[in-house]
C-alpha positions as CSV (number, residue, x, y, z in Angstrom):
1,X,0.0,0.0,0.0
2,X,1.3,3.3,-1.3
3,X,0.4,6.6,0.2
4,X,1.1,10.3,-1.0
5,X,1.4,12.3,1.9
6,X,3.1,15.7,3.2
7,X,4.9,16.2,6.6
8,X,4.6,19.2,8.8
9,X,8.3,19.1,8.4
10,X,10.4,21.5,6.0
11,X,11.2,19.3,2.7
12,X,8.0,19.0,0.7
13,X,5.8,15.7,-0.1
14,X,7.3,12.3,1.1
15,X,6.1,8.8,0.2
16,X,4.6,6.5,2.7
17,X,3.9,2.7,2.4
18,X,2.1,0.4,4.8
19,X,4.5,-3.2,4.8
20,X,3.1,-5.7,6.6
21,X,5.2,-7.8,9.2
22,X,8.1,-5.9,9.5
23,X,9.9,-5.4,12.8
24,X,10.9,-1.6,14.6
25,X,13.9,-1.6,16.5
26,X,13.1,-0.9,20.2
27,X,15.7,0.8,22.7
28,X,14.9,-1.4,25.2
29,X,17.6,-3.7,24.3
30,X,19.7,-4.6,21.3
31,X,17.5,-7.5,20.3
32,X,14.4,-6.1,21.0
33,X,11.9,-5.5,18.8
34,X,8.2,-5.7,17.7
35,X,6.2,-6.0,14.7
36,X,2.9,-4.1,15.0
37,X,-0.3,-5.1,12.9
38,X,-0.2,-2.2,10.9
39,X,2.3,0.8,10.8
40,X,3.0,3.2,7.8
41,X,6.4,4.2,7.3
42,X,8.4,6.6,5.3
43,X,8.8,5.3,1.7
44,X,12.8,5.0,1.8
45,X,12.1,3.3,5.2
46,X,14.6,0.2,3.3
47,X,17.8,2.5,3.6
48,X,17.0,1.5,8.0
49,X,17.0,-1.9,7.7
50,X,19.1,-3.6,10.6
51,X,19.0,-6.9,9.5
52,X,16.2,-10.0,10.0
53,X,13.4,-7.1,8.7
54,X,13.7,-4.7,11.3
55,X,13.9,-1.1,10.6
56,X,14.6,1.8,13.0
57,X,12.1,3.8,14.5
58,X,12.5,6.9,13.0
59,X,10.8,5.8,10.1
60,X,7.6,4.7,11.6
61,X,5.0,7.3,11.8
62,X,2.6,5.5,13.4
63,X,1.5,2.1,14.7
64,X,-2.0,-0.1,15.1
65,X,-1.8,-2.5,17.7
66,X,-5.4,-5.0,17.8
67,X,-5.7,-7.0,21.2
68,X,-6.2,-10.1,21.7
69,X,-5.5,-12.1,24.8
70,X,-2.5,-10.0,25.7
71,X,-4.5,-7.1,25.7
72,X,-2.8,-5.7,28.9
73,X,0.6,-5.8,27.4
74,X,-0.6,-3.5,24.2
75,X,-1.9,-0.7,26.5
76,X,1.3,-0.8,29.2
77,X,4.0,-2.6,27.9
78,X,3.5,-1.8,24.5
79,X,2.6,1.6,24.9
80,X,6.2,2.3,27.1
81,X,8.2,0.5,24.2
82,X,6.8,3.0,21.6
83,X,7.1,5.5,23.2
84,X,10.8,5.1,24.8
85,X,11.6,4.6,20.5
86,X,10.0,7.9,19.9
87,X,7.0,6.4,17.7
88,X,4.9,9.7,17.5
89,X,1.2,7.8,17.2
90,X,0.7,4.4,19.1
91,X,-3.3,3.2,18.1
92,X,-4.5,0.6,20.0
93,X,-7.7,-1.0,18.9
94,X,-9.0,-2.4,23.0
95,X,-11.5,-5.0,22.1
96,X,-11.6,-5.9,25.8
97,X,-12.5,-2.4,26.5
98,X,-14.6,-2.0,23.2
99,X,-12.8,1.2,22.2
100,X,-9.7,2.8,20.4
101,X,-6.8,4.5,22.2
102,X,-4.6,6.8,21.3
103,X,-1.2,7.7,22.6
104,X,0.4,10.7,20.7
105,X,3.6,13.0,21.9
106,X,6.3,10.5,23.2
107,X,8.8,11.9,25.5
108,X,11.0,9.8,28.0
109,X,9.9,6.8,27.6
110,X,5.8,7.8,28.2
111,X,3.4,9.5,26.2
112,X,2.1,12.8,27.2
113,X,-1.3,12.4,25.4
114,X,-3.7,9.6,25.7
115,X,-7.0,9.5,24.4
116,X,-9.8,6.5,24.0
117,X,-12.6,6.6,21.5
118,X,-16.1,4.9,21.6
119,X,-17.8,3.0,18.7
120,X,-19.6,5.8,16.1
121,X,-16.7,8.0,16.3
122,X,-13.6,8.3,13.7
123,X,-9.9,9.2,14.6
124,X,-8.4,11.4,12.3
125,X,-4.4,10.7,12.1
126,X,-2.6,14.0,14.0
127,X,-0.3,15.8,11.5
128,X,2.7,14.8,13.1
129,X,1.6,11.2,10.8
130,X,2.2,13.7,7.5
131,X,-0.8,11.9,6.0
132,X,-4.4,12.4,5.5
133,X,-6.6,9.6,7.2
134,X,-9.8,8.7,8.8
135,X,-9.4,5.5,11.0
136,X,-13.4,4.9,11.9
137,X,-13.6,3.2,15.7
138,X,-15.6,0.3,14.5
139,X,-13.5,-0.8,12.0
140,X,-10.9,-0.7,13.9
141,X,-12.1,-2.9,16.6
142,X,-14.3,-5.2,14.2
143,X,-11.7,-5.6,11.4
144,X,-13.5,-5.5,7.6
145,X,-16.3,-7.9,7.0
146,X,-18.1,-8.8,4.7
């Protein structure tokens, strides 16, 4: 999946894709790592590669986490791991919870802004994420059916 995007940064347009399975780097120790279910990154995001398809995270401009059994680990443990590699946008689609939250503006090794969503509502991606898009609640907790 190919995006066209632009980032709040100085520089212009920049290309973003959306690979699937591939691991971010994560400070927490040199073999650390974790590979979200979804995470769009900056289209020369290959020129980061640190071997066995892990990339570091400065190219990830967000991450979707769904949970499943673990649930606990995406909204603590997780969430601290992003945010200790400076991931600006950490989604986490709570199913036990039945809503979406978001954790936005990473700084030592927390995130100062957290936000949840309930079902009928739509989360627009902040412009630190340099893309247009409109992540509805419900399909983020129910997946596409049909």
């Amino acid at each position: 999946m190919r995006h066209q995007g632009r980032r709040p940064q100085p520089g212009g347009p920049r290309r973003v894709q959306g690979p699937q399975g591939i691991g971010i780097w994560l400070p927490t120790d040199p073999d650390d790592y974790a590979i979200a279910d979804f995470s769009p990154v900056e289209g020369d995001f290959l020129d980061s590669r640190g071997g066995n398809n892990r990339y570091s995270p400065e190219v990830f401009r967000l991450v979707v986490e769904v949970t499943s059994s673990d649930w606990s680990d995406d909204l603590g443990t997780q969430a601290e791991s992003y945010a200790a590699a400076g991931i600006p946008v950490y989604i986490i689609a709570d199913r036990h919870h039945d809503e979406v939250v978001v954790c936005r503006d990473p700084r030592e090794g927390t995130c100062r802004l957290r936000t949840t969503h309930k079902r009928g509502t739509s989360i627009g991606a902040p412009e630190c994420v340099g893309v247009c898009l409109e992540l509805p609640v419900d399909l983020l907790l129910d997946g596409i059916t049909g």
